[in-house]
N, C-alpha and C positions, 0 to 999 in steps of 0.2 A: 919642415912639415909639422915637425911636434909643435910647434909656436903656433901654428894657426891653430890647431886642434885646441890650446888652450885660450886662444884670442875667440875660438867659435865657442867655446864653455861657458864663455863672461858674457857672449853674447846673445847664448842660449837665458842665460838668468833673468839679461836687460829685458827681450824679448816676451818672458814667461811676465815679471814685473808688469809690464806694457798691458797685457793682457791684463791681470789679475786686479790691475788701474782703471780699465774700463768697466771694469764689471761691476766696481763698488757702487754703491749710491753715494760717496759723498766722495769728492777732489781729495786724494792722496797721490802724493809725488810718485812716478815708474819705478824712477831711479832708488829712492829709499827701501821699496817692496824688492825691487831687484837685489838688493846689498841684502835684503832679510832673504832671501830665497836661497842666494849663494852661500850663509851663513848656517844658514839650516843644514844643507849638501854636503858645507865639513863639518858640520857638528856632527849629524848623523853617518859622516864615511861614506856618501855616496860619491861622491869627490874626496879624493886626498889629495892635501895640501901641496905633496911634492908635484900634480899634476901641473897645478896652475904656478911654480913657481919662477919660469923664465918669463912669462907675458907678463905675470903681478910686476915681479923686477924690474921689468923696463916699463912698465908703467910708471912706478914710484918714480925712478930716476927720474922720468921726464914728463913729471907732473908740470914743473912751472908751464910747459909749452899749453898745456892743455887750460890755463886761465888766459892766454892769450886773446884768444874772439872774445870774452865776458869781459875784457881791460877794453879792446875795438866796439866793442857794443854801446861801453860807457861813453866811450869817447866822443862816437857818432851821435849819442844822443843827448852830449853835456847841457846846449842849450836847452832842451827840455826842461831840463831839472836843475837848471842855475838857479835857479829863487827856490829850491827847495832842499840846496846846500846845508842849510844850518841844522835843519832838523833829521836830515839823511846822515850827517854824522853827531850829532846828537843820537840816534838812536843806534847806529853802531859802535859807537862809545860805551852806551849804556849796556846793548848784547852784552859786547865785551866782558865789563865789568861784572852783568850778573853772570854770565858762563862761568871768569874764574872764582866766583862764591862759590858757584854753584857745584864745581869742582872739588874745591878745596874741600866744600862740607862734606861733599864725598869719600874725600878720601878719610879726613879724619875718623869719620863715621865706621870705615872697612877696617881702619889702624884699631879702634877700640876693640872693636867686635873681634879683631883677631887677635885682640891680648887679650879679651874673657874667654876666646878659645883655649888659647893657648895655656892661659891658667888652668881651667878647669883641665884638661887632660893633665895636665900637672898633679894635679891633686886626686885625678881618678888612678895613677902609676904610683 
């Protein structure tokens, strides 16, 4: 019973997301508003983390299943998009590629800042 309660929690968020998607004037994804809604609920402790942590769990675990239909989707629709192979991964190459710059500057970026932290409290003791 505790499982549904926090399988009906996630779905309470999707749900609120759904909503808060129609109401904009311009196209933003449920699913992303959902994830900020849920995220807001444990920032702020309206949900604690230990609530959701057997449904998140088996989630995680059995993620691969849940890319299943999006692998069957491709599939059914390969010929569609056979002549437009080259530039479909072309352009997930290139994601790819800018994601890990895009990462990478990141973090360098949080590594410095937390050695000018880290200095400066240094020098203020």
């Amino acid at each position: 019973m505790k499982f549904l309660w926090q399988i009906g929690i996630i779905l309470a968020a999707c749900f609120i997301g759904e909503g808060i998607s129609m109401l904009l004037p311009f196209p933003f994804p449920a699913s992303v508003i959902a994830m900020l809604v849920l995220l807001a609920a444990l920032a702020v402790r309206v949900i604690k983390p230990e609530k959701l942590h057997e449904s998140s769990h088996f989630l995680m675990s059995n993620m691969s299943f849940l890319f299943v239909p999006s692998g069957v989707g491709i599939i059914t629709i390969f010929d569609s998009i056979r002549g437009s192979i080259i530039p479909l991964l072309a352009v997930c190459i290139l994601s790819t590629i800018i994601t890990f710059a895009a990462t990478s500057f990141t973090v360098r970026l949080l590594v410095r800042l937390q050695r000018r932290l880290s200095k400066g409290r240094e020098v203020e003791q």
